[in-house]
C-alpha positions in Angstrom: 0.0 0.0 0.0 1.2 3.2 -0.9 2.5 6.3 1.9 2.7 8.9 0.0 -0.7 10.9 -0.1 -1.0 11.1 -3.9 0.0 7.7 -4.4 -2.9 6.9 -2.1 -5.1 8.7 -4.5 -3.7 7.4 -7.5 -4.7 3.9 -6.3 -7.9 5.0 -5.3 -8.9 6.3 -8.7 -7.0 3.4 -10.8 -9.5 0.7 -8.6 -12.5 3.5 -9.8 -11.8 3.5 -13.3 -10.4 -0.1 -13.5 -14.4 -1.1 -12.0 -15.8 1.3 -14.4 -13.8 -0.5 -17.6 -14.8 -3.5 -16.5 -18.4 -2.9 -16.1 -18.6 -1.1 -19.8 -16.3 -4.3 -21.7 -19.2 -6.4 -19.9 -22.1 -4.3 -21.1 -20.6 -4.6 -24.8 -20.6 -8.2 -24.4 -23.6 -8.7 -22.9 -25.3 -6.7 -25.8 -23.1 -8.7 -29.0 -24.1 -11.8 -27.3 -28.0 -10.8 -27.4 -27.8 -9.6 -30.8 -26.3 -13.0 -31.9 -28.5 -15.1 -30.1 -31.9 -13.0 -31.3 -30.6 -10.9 -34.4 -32.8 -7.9 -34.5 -32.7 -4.1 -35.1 -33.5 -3.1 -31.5 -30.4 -5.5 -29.9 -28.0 -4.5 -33.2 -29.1 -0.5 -31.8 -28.0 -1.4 -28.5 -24.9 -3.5 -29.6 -23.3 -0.4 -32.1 -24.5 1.6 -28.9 -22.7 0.0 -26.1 -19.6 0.2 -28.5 -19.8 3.9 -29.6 -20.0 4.6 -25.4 -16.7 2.6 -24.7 -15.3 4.6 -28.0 -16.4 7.9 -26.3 -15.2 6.8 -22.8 -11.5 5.9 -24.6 -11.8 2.6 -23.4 -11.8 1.0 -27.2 -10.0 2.6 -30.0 -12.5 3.7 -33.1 -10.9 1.7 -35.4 -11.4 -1.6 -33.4 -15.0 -0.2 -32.6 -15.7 -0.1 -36.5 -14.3 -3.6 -36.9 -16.7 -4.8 -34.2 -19.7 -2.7 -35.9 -18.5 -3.9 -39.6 -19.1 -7.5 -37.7 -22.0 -6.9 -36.2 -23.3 -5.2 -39.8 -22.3 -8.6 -41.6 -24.2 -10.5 -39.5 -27.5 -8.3 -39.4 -27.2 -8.6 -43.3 -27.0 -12.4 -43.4 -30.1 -12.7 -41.1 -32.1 -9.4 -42.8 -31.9 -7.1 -40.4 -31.7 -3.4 -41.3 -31.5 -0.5 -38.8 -35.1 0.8 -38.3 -33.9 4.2 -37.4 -31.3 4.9 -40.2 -35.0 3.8 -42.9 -37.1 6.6 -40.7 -34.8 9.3 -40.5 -36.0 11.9 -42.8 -33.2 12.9 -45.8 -31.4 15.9 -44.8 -32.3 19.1 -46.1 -29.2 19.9 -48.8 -27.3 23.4 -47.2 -28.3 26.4 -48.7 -25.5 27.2 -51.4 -24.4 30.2 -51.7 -23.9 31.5 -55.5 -21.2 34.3 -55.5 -22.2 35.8 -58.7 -19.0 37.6 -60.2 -19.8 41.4 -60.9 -18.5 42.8 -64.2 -15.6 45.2 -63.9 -16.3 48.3 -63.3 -15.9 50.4 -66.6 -13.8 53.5 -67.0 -14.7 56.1 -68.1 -13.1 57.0 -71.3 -10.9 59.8 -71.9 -12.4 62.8 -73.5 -10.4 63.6 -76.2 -9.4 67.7 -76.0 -10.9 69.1 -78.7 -8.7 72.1 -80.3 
């Protein structure tokens, strides 16, 4: 056990976070285990879920968390799931564009010629 009074902290918070880890691997396992026991689009929603949280939390890195989607994905596909919310979402309004018309360059005036 440490003396030192931030050591003793330290180890107080590593136990904290190290529960917290634990608890969130578990939840992502729980949740890819119900979706390949009873493919559907409410437990592959919770599955992507649980895996997009432990991204956020930096417990996964985002590349591993799309391999793990891009599994989960194959899987819905072979058993004909699609994502319910991904079909309702309305199609996003296209941003306005902005059309910088060019102006015409300014004409000069011409040069009176001196008349003598």
């Amino acid at each position: 056990m440490p003396i030192i009074k931030s050591a003793i902290k330290r180890a107080k918070q590593t136990l904290k976070r190290r529960e917290r880890n634990i608890s969130i691997k578990k939840d992502i396992k729980t949740a890819v285990k119900a979706f390949s026991a009873e493919p559907s689009a409410k437990t592959l929603a919770a599955a992507q879920s649980e895996i997009d949280t432990a991204v956020k939390k930096g417990l996964i890195k985002k590349n591993t968390a799309a391999r793990r989607k891009s599994v989960l994905s194959k899987i819905a596909k072979k058993a004909g799931v699609t994502l319910e919310a991904a079909a309702k979402k309305p199609a996003a309004k296209p941003a306005a564009k902005k059309t910088a018309t060019k102006k015409a360059p300014a004409k000069k005036p011409a040069a009176k010629k001196a008349e003598k």
